[in-house]
N, C-alpha and C positions, 0 to 999 in steps of 0.2 A: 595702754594709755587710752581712758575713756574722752572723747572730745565732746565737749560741752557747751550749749548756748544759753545764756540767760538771758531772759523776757522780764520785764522791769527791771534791769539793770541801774537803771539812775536810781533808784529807792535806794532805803535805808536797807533793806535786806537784799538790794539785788548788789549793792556794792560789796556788803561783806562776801556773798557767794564768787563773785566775781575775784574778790582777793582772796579766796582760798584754793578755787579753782586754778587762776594762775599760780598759784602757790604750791599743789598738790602734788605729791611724787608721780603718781599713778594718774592725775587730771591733764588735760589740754583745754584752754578755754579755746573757743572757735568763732564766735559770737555773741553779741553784746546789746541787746536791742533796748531802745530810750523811745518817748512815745514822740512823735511826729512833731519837725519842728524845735525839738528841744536843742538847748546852746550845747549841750554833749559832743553832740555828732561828729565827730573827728576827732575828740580826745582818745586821746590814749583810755584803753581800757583794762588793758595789759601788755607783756610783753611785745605780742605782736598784735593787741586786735584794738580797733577802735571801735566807739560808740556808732550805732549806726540804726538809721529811723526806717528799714525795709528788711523788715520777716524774711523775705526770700535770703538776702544775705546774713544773716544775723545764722541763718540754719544751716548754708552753704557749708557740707563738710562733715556737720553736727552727728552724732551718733544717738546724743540725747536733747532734749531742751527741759529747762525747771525755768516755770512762770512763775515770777512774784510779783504782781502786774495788779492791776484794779480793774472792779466788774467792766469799768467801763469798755476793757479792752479783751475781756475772756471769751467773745467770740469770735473775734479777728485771730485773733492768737492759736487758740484750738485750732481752726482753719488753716492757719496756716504750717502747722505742725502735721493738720493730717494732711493737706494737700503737698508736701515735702516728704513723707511719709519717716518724716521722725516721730521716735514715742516721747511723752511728755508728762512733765512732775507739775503739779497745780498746788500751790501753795494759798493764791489769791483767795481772798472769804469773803463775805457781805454777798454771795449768789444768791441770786432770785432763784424762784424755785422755777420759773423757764431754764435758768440757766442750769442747775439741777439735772434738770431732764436733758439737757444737750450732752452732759458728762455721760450719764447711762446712753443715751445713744450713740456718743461716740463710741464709747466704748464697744459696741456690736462690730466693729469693724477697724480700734484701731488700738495701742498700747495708751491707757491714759492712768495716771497715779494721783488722787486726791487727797489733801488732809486738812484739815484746819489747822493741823499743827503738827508739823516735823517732827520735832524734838520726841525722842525716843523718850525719857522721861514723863516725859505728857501722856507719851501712847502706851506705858506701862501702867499709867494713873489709871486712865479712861480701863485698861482693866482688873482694876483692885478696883476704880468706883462699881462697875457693875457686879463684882464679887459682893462687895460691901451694902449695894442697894438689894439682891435678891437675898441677903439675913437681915438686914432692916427693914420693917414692912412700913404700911406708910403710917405706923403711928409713930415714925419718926420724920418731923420737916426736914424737907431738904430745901440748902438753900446755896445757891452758887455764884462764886463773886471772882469779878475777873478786875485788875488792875491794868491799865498800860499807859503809853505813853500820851503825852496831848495832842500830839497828831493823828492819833488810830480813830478812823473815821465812824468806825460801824460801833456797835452797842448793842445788846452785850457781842461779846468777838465769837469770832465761828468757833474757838474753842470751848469756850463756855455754853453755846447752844450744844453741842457733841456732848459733854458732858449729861446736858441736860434729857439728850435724848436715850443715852447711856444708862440713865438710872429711869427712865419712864417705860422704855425696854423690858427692865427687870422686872421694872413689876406690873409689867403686861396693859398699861398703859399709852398713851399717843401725847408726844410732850405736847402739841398744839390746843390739847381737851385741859392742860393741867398747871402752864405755863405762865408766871405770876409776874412780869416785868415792872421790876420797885421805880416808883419815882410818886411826885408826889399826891399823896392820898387820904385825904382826915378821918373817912371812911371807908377802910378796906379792910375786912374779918378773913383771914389764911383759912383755907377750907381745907380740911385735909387729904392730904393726896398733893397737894398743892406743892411747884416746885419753884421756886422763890431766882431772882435773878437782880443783879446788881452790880454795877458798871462802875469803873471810875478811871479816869483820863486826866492824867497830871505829869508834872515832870517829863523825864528820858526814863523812864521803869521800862526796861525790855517788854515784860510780860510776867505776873503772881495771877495762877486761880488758885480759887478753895475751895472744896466741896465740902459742904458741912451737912451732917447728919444729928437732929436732935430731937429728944425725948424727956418727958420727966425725969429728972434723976441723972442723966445723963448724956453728951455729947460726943458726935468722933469727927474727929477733921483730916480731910488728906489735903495735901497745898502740895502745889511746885510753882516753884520761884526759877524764870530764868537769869542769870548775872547776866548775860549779852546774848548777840543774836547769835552768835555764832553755834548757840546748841540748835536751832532750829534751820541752822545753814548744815551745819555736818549729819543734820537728818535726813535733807534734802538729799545732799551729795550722797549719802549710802543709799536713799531712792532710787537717785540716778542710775546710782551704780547697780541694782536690784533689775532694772526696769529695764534698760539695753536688750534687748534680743528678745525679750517675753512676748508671747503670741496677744493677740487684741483681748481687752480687757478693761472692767473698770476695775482698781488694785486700791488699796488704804495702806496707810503704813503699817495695822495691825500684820497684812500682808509680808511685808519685809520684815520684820520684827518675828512674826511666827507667832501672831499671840491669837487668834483664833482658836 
């Protein structure tokens, strides 16, 4: 029985985790953390655990912790996963590249799991994208579009930058020299090499990217569509589960997936 605490639990994906976790054959939720102040705080969070605005208790017990939390709180959080010396699944995006650099340094001394994006599916894309960008050279545009809900704050989403940095990779390029973020422009000429970027925030859409590859004569697209969140919660959870016991580390889901 893996015991488990989630960090942004009042979110829209800290609740599904929280209800799968409680739900889980092989799971124990053990903690629930809401961000300071919130009306949460005493609900019921599951069976036996309530919401609760203090990291020390939210980890009390925990074997693992998975944060799906906002930049605002990724260094409280981190801190306080290593100062309990629980290992932890980071799900949270929009990181400054400060905050970047505090992952690699955690990681020198402690179990930390990062992704943009759970969902196994996704992390299977990200490598057929980079299969599919080092046979496409750059005289085919590439150009990546990410869908989500109206509440997703960041633009484009950390998944779509990965993507981005995925195929800039392959062809031995730095996505921040190549990196073409659409909005609006009456004069803007695509230079080639150029990796094109494009956002849209509407509705309840879990999450659709596409990567599109095109050339005279011809185009190829990869997409994954999530129906709900819960593909990127049961990524998490198989994280978690991955990430228990492993010596200090910074880890990707390629990691647990085995796709390196």
């Amino acid at each position: 029985m893996l015991r488990v605490a989630i960090f942004g639990a009042g979110g829209r994906m800290g609740r599904v985790l929280c209800d799968l976790t409680d739900n889980g054959d092989d799971l124990q939720l053990v903690g629930a953390l809401v961000r300071p102040g919130s009306k949460m705080v005493g609900e019921p969070a599951g069976r036996d655990v309530v919401y609760t605005d203090q990291p020390v208790a939210a980890l009390d017990n925990a074997e693992v912790a998975i944060d799906f939390s906002l930049p605002e709180a990724f260094n409280s959080n981190l801190s306080s996963c290593i100062d309990a010396g629980v290992p932890v699944v980071i799900g949270t995006t929009g990181l400054s590249s400060v905050q970047h650099q505090r992952l690699r340094d955690a990681g020198h001394q402690h179990p930390v799991l990062w992704a943009p994006n759970m969902s196994v599916g996704v992390n299977l894309l990200f490598r057929l994208t980079q299969i599919a960008a080092g046979v496409l050279d750059e005289d085919y545009d590439a150009e990546i579009v990410d869908i989500h809900h109206r509440y997703k704050r960041d633009a484009p989403s950390g998944t779509a930058l990965r993507f981005g940095e995925v195929i800039a990779g392959a062809r031995d390029r730095k996505l921040e020299d190549i990196a073409d973020f659409r909005g609006r422009n009456d004069d803007r000429q695509r230079h080639r090499g150029d990796i094109g970027f494009s956002a849209v925030r509407a509705g309840d859409i879990a999450g659709e990217h596409s990567v599109i590859f095109a050339t005279a004569g011809e185009s190829v697209e990869l997409r994954h569509r999530a129906a709900s969140r819960e593909a990127f919660a049961d990524g998490a959870l198989r994280a978690a589960g991955w990430l228990a016991g492993r010596p200090a580390g910074l880890y990707g889901m390629a990691d647990v997936l085995d796709l390196k």
